[in-house]
ZAMARGU-4260 file (C-alpha; in steps of 0.2 Angstrom, whole numbers, plus 5000, padded with zeros to 4 digits):
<rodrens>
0) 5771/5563/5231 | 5754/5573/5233 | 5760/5588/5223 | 5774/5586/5214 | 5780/5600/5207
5) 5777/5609/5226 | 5796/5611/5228 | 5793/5626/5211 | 5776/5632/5220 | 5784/5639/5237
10) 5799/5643/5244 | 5808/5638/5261 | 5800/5645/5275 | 5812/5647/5290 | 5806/5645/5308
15) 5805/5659/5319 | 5812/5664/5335 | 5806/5673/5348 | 5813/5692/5349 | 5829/5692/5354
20) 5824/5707/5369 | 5810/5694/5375 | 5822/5677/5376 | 5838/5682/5383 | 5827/5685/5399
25) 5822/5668/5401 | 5827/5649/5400 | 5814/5645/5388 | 5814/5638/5371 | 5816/5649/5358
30) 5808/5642/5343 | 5789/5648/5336 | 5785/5633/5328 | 5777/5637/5308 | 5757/5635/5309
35) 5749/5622/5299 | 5745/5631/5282 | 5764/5635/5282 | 5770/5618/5287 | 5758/5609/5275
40) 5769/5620/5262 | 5785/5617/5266 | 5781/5595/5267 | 5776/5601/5250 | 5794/5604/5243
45) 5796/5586/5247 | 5799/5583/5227 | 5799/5562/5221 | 5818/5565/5217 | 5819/5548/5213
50) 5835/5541/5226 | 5829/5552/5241 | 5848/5555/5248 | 5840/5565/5264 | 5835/5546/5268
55) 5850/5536/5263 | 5864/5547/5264 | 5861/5562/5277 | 5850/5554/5290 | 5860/5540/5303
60) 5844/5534/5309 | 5837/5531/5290 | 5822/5541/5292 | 5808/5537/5281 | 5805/5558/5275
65) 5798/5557/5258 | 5786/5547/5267 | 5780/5558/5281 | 5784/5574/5273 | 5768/5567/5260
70) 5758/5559/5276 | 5759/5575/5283 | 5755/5584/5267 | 5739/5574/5265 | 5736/5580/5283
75) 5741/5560/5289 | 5748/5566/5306 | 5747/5551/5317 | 5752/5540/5299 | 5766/5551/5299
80) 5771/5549/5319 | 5769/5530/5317 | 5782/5531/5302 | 5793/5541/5310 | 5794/5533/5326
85) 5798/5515/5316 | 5816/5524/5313 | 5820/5536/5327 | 5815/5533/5345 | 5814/5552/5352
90) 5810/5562/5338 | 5805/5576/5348 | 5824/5578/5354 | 5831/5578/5336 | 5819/5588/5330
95) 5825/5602/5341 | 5846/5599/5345 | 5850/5589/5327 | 5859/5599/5313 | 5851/5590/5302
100) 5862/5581/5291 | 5846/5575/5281 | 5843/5594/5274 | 5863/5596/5269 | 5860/5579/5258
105) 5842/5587/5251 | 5840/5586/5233 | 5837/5602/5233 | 5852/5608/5238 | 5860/5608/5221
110) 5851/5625/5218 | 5839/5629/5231 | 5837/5627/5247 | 5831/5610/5257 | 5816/5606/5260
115) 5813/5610/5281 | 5814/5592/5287 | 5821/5596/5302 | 5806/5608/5310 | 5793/5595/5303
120) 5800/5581/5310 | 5797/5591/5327 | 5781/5594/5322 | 5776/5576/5320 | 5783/5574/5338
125) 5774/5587/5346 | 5758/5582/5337 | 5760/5565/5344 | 5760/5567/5361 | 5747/5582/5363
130) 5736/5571/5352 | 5740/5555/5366 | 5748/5544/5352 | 5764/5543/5360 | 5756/5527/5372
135) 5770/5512/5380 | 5772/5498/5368 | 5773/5483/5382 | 5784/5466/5378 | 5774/5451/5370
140) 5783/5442/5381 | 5798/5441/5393 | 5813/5434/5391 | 5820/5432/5407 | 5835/5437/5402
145) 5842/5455/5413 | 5853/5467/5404 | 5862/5485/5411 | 5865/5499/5402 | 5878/5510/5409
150) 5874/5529/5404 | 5856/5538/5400 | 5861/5548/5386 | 5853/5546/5369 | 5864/5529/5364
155) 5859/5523/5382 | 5840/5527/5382 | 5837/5521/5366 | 5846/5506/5368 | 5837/5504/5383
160) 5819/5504/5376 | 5823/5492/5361 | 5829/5479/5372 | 5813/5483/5384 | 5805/5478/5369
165) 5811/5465/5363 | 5808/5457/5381 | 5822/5458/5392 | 5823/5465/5409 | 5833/5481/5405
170) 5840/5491/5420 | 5847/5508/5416 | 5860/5517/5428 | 5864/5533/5427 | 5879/5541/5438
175) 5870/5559/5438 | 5856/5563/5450 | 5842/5564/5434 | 5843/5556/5420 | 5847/5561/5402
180) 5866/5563/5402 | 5871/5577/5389 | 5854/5580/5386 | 5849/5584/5403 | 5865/5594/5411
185) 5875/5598/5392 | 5860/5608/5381 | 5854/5622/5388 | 5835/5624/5391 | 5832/5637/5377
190) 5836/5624/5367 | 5830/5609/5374 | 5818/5613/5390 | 5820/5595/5402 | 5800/5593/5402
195) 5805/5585/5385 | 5814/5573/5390 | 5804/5569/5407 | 5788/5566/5397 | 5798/5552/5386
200) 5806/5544/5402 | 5788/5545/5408 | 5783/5531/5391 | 5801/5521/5395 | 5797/5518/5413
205) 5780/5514/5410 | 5785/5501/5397 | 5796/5492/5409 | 5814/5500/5408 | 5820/5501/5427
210) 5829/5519/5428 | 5843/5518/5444 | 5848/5538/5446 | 5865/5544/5455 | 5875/5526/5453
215) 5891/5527/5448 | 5895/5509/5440 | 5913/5505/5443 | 5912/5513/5461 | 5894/5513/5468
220) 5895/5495/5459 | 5908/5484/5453 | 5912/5478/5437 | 5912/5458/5443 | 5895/5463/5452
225) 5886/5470/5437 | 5892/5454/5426 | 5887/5443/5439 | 5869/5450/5439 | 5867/5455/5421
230) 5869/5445/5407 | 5872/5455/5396 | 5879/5474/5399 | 5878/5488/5387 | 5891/5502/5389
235) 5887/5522/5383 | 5892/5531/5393 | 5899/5544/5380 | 5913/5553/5378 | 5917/5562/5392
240) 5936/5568/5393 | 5935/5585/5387 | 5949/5593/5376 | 5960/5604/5389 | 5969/5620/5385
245) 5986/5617/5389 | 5991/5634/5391 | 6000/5645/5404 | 5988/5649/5417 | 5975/5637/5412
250) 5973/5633/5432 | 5968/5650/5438 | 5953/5652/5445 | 5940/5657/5433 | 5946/5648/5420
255) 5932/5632/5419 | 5927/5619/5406 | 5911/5622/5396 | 5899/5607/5404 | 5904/5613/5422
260) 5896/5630/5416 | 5881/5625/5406 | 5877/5608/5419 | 5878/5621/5434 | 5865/5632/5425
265) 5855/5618/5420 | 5853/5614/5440 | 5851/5631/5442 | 5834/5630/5430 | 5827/5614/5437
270) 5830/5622/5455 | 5844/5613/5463 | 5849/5622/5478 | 5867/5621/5476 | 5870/5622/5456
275) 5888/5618/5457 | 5886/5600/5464 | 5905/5601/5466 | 5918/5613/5464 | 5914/5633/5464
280) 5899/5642/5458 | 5903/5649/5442 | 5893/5664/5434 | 5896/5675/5418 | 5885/5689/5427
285) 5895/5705/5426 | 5911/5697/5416 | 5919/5698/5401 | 5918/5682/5396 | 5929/5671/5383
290) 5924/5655/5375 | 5938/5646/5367 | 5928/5637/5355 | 5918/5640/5339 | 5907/5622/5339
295) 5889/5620/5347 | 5897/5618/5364 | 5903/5636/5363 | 5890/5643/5354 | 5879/5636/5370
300) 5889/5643/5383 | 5888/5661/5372 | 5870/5659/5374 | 5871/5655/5394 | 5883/5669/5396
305) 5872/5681/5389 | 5858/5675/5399 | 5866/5678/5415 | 5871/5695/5412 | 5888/5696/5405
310) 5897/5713/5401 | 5904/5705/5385 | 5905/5689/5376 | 5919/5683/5364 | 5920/5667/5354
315) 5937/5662/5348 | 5940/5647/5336 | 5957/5642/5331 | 5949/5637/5312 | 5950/5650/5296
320) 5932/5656/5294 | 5921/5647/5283 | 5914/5654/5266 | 5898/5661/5265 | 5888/5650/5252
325) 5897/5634/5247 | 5913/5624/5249 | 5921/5614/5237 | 5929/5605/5249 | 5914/5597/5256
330) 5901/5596/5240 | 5883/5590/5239 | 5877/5577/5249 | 5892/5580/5260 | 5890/5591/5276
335) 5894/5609/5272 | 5906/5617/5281 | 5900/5634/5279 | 5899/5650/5288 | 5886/5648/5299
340) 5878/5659/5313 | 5868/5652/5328 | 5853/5659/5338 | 5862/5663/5353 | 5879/5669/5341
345) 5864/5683/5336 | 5860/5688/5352 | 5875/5697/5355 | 5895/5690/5354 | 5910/5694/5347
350) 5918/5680/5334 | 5935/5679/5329 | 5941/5666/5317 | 5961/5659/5314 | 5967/5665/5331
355) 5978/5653/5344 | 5976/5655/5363 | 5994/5658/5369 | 5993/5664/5389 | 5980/5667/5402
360) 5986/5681/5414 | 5980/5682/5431 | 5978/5694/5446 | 5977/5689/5462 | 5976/5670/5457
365) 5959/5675/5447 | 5961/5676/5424 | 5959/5693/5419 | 5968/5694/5403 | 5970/5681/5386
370) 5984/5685/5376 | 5984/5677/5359 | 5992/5676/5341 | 5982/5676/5325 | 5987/5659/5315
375) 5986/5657/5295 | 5982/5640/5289 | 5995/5634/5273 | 5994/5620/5266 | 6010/5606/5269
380) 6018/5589/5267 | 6005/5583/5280 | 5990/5594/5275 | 5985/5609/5281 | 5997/5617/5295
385) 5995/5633/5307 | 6007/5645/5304 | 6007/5662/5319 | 6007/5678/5310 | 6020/5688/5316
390) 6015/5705/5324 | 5999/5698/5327 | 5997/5696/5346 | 5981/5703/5354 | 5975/5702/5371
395) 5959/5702/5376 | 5949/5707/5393 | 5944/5689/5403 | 5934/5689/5419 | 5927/5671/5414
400) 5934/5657/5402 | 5925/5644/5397 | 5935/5628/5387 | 5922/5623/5374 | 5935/5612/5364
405) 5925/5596/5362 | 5931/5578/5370 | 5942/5567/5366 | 5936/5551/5371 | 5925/5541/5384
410) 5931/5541/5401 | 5942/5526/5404 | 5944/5525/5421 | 5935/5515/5434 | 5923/5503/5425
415) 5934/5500/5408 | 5948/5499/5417 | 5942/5486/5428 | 5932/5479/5413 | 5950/5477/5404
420) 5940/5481/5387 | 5951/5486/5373 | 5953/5503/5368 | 5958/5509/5351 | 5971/5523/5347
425) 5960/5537/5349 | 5953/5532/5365 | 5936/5524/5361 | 5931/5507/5367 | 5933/5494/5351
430) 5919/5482/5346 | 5917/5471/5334 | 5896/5467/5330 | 5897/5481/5346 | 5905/5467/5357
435) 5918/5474/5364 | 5934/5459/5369 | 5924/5455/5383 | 5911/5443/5380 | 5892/5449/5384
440) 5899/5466/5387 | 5894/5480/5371 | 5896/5498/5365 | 5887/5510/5358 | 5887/5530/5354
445) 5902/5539/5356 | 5910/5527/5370 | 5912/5519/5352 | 5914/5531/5340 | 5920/5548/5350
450) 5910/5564/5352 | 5897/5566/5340 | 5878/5569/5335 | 5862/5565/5344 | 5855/5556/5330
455) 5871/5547/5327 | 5870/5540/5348 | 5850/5536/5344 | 5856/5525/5329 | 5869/5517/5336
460) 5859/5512/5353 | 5847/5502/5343 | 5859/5494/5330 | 5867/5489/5347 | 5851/5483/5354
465) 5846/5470/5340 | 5865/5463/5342 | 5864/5461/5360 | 5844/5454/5358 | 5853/5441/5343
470) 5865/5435/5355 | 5855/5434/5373 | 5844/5423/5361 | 5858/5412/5356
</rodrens>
């Protein structure tokens, strides 16, 4: 390392967002990225700890980040790009929507605080394509052999350019009128403005990858088409079957799933005309708006809601709160499950914790009301179980709720059912070396492993990638 003993010299700097007055006015992002003296610092805490567990046990992608954290110490930057880029094909996206899993496994951890990894990876990014070093890397050679890949979210995309790589004719489908999946219509622009991802679509499709917008494979085209023309397909689609709330009332009018919300607003941002696409327009402006959810789906719909002018905001998660600092339950390297508080949770929501979601009253076929319970948590013979507190009922005023309760699997009808591909208990597509049961068709992202992380949908796409390269070359 190029100073050593920098992780004793300076401290953790954390980055910066834009006043909270100045965002909640706009769609932009919301991040001041640290200036170079500062970032130089921080790749300084990189200390040579020897087995770098940020590496091998916290980031899915395998990031090299002792190694740029020094290149961009020594001022390295395009070094540092050309190292990170060997591991992660869209840095720029993980360096803005990833939790970082890498910074939880830190060595520093065990009694400081992690070196920033995260914002420098971002930093590389950005660097790299202001500077122009973000250029297509054409095939050698083709193959001649033509592969689909069903989905454009991140397992898709990067599965996508590996295999333009490595020389096969790669045709990408995408059932949404633009692509990017979850990316595009499921992280709101304050986090993740679409420019980002158009400039890296931009490298794909000059690189060769063929981009076909608004299909819906399984309808538009059949599965016995796609393996007639393709030979080999690649499904990741994601996993799309949200979680409902199966309450009383759930089917009143105002009562909506989070990804309606936040892809209505997103189409809002890029100027469709018609936002809703389908269904009916839905707003937070002048609401009092619920979100049953505390994850990063919830927290984003908090952020939108706010944005568009909602009287109140009040996030609700059916989990006890987390402690503060540490959790023996979930020690170093582990991912911590701590209390933790998000940008748009700061800009202005109310957060309750332990509380179960019994009834949503209506007048005049519109919600109005929640009524709930508070829940303890005890454990059992089967582990933890919700208990209702008696004398703890609460309601709560609800113009707007959104269902922000994660997904349960991929989508199984249309394609997989007419595909016949086997599912496993939990609803995801099995695969075995990410073929699924039927030969020449694979899986990848959370079509395959459920609803997860970015960074876990970027590594899985190009594992998947060199399988289906090893067997089209068979």
């Amino acid at each position: 390392m190029g100073n050593p003993s920098g992780f004793k010299q300076f401290t953790r700097s954390e980055i910066p967002h834009r006043p909270v007055s100045e965002r909640i006015k706009d769609w932009y992002e919301i991040d001041q990225p640290l200036v170079d003296k500062v970032l130089t610092e921080q790749a300084a805490r990189c200390m040579d700890c020897g087995i770098p567990f940020c590496h091998g046990t916290g980031c899915p992608v395998k990031n090299r980040i002792p190694e740029f954290n020094d290149l961009v110490f020594r001022g390295h930057w395009r070094a540092a790009s050309e190292n990170l880029h060997s591991t992660n094909n869209f840095p720029e996206l993980t360096g803005r929507v990833c939790p970082a899993p890498c910074e939880a496994a830190c060595t520093l951890t065990i009694n400081d605080r992690a070196v920033n990894i995260k914002h420098i990876e971002y930093q590389i990014a950005e660097r790299a394509f202001k500077e122009g070093w973000v250029e297509p890397i054409m095939p050698t050679t083709r193959t001649g052999k033509k592969v689909a890949i069903i989905g454009s979210g991140p397992a898709g995309l990067a599965a996508a350019q590996q295999l333009n790589r490595a020389g096969h004719e790669t045709i990408l489908f995408e059932k949404d009128d633009r692509l990017g999946g979850l990316l595009r219509y499921g992280i709101p622009d304050f986090k993740l403005e679409k420019a980002v991802i158009d400039r890296r679509l931009e490298q794909m499709s000059l690189e060769g990858v063929r981009f076909q917008a608004g299909v819906d494979v399984g309808r538009d085209i059949t599965a016995s088409e796609l393996r007639s023309q393709f030979d080999a397909v690649c499904l990741c689609m994601g996993a799309g079957q949200p979680r409902p709330l199966s309450v009383t009332g759930s089917e009143h009018g105002g009562v909506h799933l989070a990804m309606d919300f936040l892809a209505q607003q997103n189409r809002r941002v890029a100027g469709d005309d018609q936002p809703s696409g389908k269904g009916p327009v839905i707003t937070a402006k002048g609401r009092h708006v619920i979100v049953v959810g505390g994850g990063d789906t919830g927290s984003d719909c908090v952020g939108t809601s706010i944005r568009q002018g909602a009287i109140s905001v009040t996030q609700l998660e059916i989990l006890p709160k987390p402690p503060d600092e540490t959790n023996d339950e979930t020690p170093w390297p582990h991912w911590p499950r701590i209390m933790r508080t998000s940008s748009s949770q700061e800009e202005g929501c109310e957060r309750r914790w332990s509380v179960l979601t019994k009834e949503l009253r209506a007048e005049d076929g519109r919600v109005r009301e929640l009524f709930g319970v508070e829940v303890n948590w005890l454990p059992g013979p089967k582990g933890w179980e919700m208990k209702e507190i008696p004398e703890s009922e609460f309601i709560l005023p609800a113009d707007l709720v959104l269902i922000a309760m994660g997904f349960l699997h991929v989508v199984r009808s249309g394609l997989l059912e007419e595909l016949d591909v086997k599912i496993d208990v939990r609803g995801n597509v099995v695969v075995d070396n990410w073929m699924s049961n039927i030969s020449g068709v694979f899986a990848a992202g959370d079509t395959v492993r459920g609803a997860s992380l970015v960074v876990h949908a970027i590594n899985q796409g190009r594992i998947m990638a060199a399988a289906v390269d090893k067997w089209l070359r068979k």
